[in-house]
C-alpha positions as CSV (number, residue, x, y, z in Angstrom):
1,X,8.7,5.3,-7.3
2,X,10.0,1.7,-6.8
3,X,8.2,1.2,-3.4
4,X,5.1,2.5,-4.8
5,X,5.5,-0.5,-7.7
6,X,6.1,-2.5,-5.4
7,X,2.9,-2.1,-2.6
8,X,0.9,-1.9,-5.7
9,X,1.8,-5.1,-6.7
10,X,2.0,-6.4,-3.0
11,X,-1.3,-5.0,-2.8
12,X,-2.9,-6.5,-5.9
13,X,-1.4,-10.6,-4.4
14,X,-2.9,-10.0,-1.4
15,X,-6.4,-9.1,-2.6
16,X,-6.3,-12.8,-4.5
17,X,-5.4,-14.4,-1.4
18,X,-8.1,-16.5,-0.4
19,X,-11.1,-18.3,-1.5
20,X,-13.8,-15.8,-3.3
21,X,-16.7,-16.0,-0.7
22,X,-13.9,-14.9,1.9
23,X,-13.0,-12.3,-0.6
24,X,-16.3,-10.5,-0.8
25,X,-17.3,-10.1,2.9
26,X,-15.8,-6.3,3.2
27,X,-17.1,-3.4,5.2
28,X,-17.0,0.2,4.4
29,X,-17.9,2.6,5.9
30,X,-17.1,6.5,7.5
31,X,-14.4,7.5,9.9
32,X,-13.2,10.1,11.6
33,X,-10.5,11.6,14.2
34,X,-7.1,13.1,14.7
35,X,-4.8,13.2,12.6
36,X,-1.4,14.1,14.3
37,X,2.0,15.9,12.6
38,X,2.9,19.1,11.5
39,X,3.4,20.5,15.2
40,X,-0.2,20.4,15.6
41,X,-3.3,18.1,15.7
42,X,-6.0,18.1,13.5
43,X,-9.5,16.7,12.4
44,X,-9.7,14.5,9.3
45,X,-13.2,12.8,8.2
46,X,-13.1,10.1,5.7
47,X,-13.6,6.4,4.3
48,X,-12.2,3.2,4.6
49,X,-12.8,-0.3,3.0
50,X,-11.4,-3.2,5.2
51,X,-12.4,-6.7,5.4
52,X,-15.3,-7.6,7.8
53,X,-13.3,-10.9,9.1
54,X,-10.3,-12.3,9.8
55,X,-8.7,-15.8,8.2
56,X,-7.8,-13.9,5.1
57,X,-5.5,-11.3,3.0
58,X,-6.8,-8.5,2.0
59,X,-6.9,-4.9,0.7
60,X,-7.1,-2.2,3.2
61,X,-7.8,1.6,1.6
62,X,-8.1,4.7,3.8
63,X,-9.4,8.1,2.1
64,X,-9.5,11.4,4.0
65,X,-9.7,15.1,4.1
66,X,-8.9,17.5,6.2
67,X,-11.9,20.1,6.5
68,X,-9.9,23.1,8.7
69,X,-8.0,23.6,5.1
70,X,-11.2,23.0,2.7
71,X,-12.4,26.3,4.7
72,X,-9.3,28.0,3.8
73,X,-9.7,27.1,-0.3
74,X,-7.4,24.1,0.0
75,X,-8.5,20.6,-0.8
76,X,-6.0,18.6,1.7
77,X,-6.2,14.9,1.2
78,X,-4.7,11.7,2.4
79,X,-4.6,8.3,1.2
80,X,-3.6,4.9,2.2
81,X,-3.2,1.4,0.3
82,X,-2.2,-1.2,1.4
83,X,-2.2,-5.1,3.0
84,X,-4.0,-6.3,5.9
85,X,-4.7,-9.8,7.5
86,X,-7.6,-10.3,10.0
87,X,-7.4,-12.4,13.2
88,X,-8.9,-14.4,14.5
89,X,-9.6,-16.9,11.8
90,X,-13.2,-18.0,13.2
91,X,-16.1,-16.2,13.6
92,X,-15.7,-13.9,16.4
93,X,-17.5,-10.0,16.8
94,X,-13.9,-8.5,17.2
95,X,-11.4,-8.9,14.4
96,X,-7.8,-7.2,14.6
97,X,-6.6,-6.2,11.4
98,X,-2.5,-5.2,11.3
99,X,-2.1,-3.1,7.6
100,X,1.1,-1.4,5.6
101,X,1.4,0.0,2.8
102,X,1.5,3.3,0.8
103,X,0.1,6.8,1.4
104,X,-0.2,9.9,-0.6
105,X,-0.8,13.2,1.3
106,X,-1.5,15.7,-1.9
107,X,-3.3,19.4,-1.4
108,X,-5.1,21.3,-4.6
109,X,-5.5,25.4,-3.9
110,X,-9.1,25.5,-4.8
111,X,-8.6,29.5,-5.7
112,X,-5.9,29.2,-7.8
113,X,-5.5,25.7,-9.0
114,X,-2.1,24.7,-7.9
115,X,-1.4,21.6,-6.4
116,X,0.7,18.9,-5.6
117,X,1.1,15.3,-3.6
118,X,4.1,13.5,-1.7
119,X,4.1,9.8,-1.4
120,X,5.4,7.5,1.6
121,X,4.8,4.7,3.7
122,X,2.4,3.6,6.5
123,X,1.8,0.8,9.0
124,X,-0.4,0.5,12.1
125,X,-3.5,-1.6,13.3
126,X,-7.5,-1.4,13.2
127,X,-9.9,-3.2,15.2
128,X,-13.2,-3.8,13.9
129,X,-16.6,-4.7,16.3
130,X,-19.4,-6.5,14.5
131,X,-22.5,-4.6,16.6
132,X,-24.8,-7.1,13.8
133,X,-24.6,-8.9,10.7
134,X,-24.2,-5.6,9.0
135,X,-23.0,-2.6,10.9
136,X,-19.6,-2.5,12.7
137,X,-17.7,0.3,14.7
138,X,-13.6,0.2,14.4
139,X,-10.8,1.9,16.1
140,X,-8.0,2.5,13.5
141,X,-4.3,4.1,14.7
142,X,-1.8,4.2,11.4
143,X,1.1,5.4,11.2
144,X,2.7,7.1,8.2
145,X,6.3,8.8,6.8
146,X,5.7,10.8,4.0
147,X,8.2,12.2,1.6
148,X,11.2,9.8,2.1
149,X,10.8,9.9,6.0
150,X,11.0,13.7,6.1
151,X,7.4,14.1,7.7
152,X,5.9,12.0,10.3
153,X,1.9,11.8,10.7
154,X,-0.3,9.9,12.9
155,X,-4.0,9.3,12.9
156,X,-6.7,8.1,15.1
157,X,-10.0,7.0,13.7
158,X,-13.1,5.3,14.8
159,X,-15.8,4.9,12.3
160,X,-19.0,3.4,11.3
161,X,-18.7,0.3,8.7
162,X,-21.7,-1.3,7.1
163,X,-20.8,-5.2,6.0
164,X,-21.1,-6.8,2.4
């Protein structure tokens, strides 16, 4: 519970980091890919808000599902908060963007209504291609140990993002 407290609060700094027009150039957008652990490999489709440039720190917060289990009558969810800085600083079409923080992998049986959630840590790397002014692709790899490093999972995403 401590290391969630802290990201949280790591998390809330780094989104004041900055000046405020810096602060309010973010992209969301869709993503999807593989998302690897559990002795097998498997689909997740979700959303991400990331900054749209470098030169700044930010918030970074992934949110997916699994659909193979939603056909099964399990809502599988992941989730990720956490830090990221963008690089380079000017204005360039292709921004790196290396992020940590905190993840949540829960599950809620949609026919019976148990549930439950595991929390852990994650780091990896996105790299975001401004195709305009407002529509970017990006290539995301994170890393994450969930449930005090008892389960690994990796994920592989590319994705659509519209800029703000």
């Amino acid at each position: 519970m401590r290391l969630t407290t802290l990201a949280v609060a790591v998390t809330f700094a780094a989104s004041c980091v900055g000046n405020a027009r810096a602060q309010s150039k973010t992209a969301v957008g869709v993503e999807g890919g593989a998302l690897s652990g559990f002795y097998e490999s498997l689909f997740q489709l979700g959303l991400r808000v990331t900054p749209s440039r470098g030169g700044y720190g930010s918030a970074d917060f992934a949110f997916a599902t699994i659909p193979d289990y939603l056909l099964h009558g399990t809502l599988v969810f992941l989730m990720d908060l956490g830090v990221t800085y963008g690089a380079p600083r000017d204005s360039s079409p292709v921004y790196v963007f290396p992020h940590g923080g905190v993840s949540m992998l829960g599950g809620v049986g949609l026919s019976n209504g148990g549930g439950g959630a595991v929390v852990g840590y994650n780091f990896g790397a996105g790299l975001l291609v401004h195709a305009s002014p407002r529509l970017g692709v990006t290539v995301d790899y994170t890393y994450r140990r969930i449930s005090g490093g008892e389960v690994a999972l990796s994920s592989l995403t590319f994705g659509l993002m519209f800029m703000h």
